[in-house]
C-alpha positions as CSV (number, residue, x, y, z in Angstrom):
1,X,64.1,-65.2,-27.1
2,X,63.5,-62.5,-29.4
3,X,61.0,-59.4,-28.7
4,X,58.7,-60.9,-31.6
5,X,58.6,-64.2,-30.2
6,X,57.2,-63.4,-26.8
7,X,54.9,-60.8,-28.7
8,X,53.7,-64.1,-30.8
9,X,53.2,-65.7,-27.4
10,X,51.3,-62.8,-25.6
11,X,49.1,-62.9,-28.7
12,X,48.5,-66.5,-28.6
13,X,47.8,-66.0,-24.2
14,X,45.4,-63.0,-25.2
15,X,43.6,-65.2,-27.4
16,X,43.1,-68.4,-25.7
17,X,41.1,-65.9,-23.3
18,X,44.2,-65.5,-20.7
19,X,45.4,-61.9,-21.1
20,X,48.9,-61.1,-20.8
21,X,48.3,-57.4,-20.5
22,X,49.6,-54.9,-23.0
23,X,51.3,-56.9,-26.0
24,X,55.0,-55.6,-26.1
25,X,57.1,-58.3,-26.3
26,X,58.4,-58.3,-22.6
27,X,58.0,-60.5,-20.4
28,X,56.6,-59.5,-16.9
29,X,54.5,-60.4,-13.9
30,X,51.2,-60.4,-16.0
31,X,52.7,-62.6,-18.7
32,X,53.6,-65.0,-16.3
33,X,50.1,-65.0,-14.6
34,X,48.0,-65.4,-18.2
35,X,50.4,-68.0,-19.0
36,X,49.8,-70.4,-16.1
37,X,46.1,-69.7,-16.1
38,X,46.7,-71.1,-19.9
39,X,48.7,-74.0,-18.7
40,X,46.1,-75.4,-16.2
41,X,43.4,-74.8,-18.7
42,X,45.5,-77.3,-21.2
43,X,45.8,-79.7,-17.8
44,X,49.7,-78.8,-17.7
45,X,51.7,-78.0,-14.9
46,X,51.2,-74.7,-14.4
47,X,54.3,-73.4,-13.5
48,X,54.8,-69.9,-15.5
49,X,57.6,-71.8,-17.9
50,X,57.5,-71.5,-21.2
51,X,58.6,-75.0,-22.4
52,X,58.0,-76.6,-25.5
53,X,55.2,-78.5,-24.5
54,X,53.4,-75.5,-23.3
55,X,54.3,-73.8,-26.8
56,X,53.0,-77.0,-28.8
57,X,49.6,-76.4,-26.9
58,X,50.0,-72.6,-27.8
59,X,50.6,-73.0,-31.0
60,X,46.9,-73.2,-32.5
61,X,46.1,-69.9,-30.7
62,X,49.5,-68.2,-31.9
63,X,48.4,-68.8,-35.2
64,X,51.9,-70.3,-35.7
65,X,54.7,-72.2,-34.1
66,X,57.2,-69.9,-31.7
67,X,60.6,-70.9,-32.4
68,X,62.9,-70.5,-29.1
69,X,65.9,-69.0,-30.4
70,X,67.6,-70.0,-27.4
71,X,66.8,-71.5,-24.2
72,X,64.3,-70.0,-22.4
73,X,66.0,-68.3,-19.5
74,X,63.8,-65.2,-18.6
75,X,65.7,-63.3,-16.2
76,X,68.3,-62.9,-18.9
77,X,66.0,-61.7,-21.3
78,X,65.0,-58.7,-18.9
79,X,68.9,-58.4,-18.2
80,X,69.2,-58.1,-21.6
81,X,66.7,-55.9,-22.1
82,X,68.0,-53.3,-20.0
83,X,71.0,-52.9,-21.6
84,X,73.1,-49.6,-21.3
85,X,71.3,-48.6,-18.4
86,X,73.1,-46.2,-16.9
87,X,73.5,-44.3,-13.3
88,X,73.4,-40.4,-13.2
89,X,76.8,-38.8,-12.4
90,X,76.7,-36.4,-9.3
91,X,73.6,-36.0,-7.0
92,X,71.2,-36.5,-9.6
93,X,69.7,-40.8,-9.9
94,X,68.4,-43.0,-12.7
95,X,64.9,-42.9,-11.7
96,X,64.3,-46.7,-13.2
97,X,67.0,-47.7,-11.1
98,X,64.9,-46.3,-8.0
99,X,62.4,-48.3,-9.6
100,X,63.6,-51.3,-9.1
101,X,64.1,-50.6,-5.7
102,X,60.3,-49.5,-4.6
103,X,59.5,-52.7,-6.8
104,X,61.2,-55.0,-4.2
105,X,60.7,-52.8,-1.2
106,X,64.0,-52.2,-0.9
107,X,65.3,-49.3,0.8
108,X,67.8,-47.9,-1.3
109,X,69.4,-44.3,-1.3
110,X,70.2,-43.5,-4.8
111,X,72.6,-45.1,-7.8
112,X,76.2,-44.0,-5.9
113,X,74.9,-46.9,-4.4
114,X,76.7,-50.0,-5.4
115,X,73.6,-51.7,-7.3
116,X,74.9,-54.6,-8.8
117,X,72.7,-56.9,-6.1
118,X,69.7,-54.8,-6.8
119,X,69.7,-55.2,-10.8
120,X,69.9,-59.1,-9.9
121,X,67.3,-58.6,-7.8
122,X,65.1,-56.7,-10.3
123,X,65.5,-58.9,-13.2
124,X,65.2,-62.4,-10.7
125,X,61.8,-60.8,-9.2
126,X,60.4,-59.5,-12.0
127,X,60.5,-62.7,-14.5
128,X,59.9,-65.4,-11.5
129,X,57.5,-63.7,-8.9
130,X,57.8,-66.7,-6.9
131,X,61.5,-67.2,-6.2
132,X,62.9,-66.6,-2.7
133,X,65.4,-63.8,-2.8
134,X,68.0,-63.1,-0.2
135,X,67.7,-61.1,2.9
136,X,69.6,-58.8,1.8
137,X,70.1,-58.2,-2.3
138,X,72.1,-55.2,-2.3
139,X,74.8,-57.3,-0.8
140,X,76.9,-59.5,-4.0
141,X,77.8,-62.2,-1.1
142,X,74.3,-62.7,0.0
143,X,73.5,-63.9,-3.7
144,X,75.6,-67.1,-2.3
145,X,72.4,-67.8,-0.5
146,X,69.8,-67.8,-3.4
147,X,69.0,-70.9,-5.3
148,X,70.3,-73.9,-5.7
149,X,74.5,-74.6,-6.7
150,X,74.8,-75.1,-10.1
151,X,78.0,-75.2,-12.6
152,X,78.2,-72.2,-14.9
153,X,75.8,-71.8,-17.6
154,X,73.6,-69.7,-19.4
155,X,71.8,-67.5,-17.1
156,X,73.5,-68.1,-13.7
157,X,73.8,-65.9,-10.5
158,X,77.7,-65.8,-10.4
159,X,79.0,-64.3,-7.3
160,X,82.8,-62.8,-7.6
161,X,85.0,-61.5,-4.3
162,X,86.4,-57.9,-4.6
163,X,89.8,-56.8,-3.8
164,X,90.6,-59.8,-1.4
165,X,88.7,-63.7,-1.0
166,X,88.5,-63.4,2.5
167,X,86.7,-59.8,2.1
168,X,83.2,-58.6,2.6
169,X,83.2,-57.2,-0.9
170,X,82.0,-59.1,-3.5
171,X,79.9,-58.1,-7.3
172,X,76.7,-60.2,-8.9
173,X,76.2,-60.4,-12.3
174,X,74.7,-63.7,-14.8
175,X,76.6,-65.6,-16.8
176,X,76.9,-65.1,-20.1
177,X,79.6,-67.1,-21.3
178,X,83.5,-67.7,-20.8
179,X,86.9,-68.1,-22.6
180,X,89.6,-70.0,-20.8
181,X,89.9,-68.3,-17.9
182,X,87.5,-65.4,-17.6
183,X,83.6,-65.5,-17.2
184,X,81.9,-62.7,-19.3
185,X,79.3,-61.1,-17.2
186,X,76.1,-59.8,-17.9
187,X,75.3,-57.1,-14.8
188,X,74.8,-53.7,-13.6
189,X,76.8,-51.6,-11.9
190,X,79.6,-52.8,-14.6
191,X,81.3,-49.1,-15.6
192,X,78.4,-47.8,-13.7
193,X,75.8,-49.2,-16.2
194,X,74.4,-53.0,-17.3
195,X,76.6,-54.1,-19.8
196,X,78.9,-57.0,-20.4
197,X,82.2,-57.2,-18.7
198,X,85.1,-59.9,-18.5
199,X,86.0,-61.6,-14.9
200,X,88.8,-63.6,-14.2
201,X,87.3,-67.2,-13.1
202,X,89.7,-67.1,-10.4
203,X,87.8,-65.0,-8.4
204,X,84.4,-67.0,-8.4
205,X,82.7,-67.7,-4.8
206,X,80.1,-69.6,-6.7
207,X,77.4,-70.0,-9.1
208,X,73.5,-70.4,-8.2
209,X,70.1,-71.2,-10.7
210,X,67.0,-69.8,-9.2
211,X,64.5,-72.7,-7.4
212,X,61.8,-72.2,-9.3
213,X,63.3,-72.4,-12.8
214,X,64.8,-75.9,-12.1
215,X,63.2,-76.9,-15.2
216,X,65.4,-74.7,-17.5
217,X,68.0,-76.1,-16.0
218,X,69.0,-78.9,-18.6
219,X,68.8,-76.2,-21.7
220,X,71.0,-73.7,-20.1
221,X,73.9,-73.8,-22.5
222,X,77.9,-73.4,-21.6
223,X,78.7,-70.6,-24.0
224,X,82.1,-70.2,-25.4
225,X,83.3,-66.6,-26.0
226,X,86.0,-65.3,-27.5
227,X,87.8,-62.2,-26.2
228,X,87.9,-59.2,-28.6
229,X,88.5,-55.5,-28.3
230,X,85.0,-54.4,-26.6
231,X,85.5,-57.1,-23.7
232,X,88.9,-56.5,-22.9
233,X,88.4,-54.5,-19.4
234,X,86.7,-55.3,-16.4
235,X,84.5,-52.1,-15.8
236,X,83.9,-53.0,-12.2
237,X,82.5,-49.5,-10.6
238,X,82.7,-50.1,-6.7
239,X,81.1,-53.1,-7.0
240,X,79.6,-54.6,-3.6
């Protein structure tokens, strides 16, 4: 969904009397809270999704109808969002990467840290407050753990082995599509920054959808991709 769609929604929220914070077209914690206070107002379940029913009773407050340009699939969004973020080279750190740590009391050393578990973790937390998260996040393996199985689609936790199956070494990223035998990846720690990266299919340990977005489950989309110049390599940085 596009930044001005979730700003149309906020707006609508922020009307209806449910405020959704500061309107900037992200979708976070306080979003999520006005929009379920909404939804038990309009004797819907209030479950912090934003499906089409919920939007139909949004609309008069909106002003206008929200189009969903795609499914709704939040975590991605906030993926998306955060886009060419990169570690610091050397001893210095990417202080929103520490961020995301402190935000899920993690403790966490600085970005020569493999972090691939801990931008999962981030953008899992951060859209759906009330998912379970493994023990450990920092670890790609314990990913295996989270959720429910699901085949590959739009938006999944897809867990990859490293160097050999049978290793402790794994990376985490979300699905963002796939062309014969390669998954492209949407994660960090790709090249040492979030971006999108091909990975042979070979090397999947398994796919997961969080618990509490079973709903969106139906809409996630298998996305066909084709390979071109930009997606070529797989910029995996020490990925664990």
């Amino acid at each position: 969904m596009e930044n001005k769609a979730i700003k149309k929604v906020q707006e609508g929220l922020l009307a209806a009397g449910f405020s959704p914070g500061e309107i900037d077209g992200i979708w976070g914690r306080r979003s999520i809270s006005a929009l379920k206070g909404f939804q038990k107002s309009q004797k819907l379940e209030s479950n912090g999704i934003l499906d089409e029913g919920t939007l139909k009773k949004l609309a008069p407050f909106s002003k206008s109808d929200v189009k969903l340009n795609a499914p709704f699939v939040p975590w991605l969004m906030e993926a998306k969002r955060l886009m060419n973020t990169r570690e610091v080279p050397g001893k210095g750190n990417n202080p929103k990467i520490l961020d995301w740590s402190k935000g899920l009391d993690v403790a966490y050393k600085g970005d020569d840290v493999p972090w691939c578990g801990l931008f999962v973790g981030h953008c899992i937390a951060s859209s759906l407050p009330e998912e379970p998260l493994p023990s450990n996040i920092l670890t790609a393996r314990a990913w295996l753990k989270a959720g429910i199985p699901i085949t590959p689609r739009e938006g999944a936790i897809m867990v990859f082995w490293r160097r050999a199956r049978n290793s402790w070494e794994g990376h985490v990223g979300f699905y963002a599509g796939q062309d014969g035998d390669s998954f492209l990846i949407l994660g960090g720690n790709q090249s040492n920054s979030v971006n999108y990266a091909w990975i042979p299919s070979a090397r999947l340990l398994g796919a997961r959808w969080p618990q509490s977005a079973q709903p969106l489950m139906a809409d996630a989309r298998i996305l066909t991709v084709h390979k071109n110049d930009e997606f070529l390599s797989i910029g995996e940085a020490s990925m664990k």
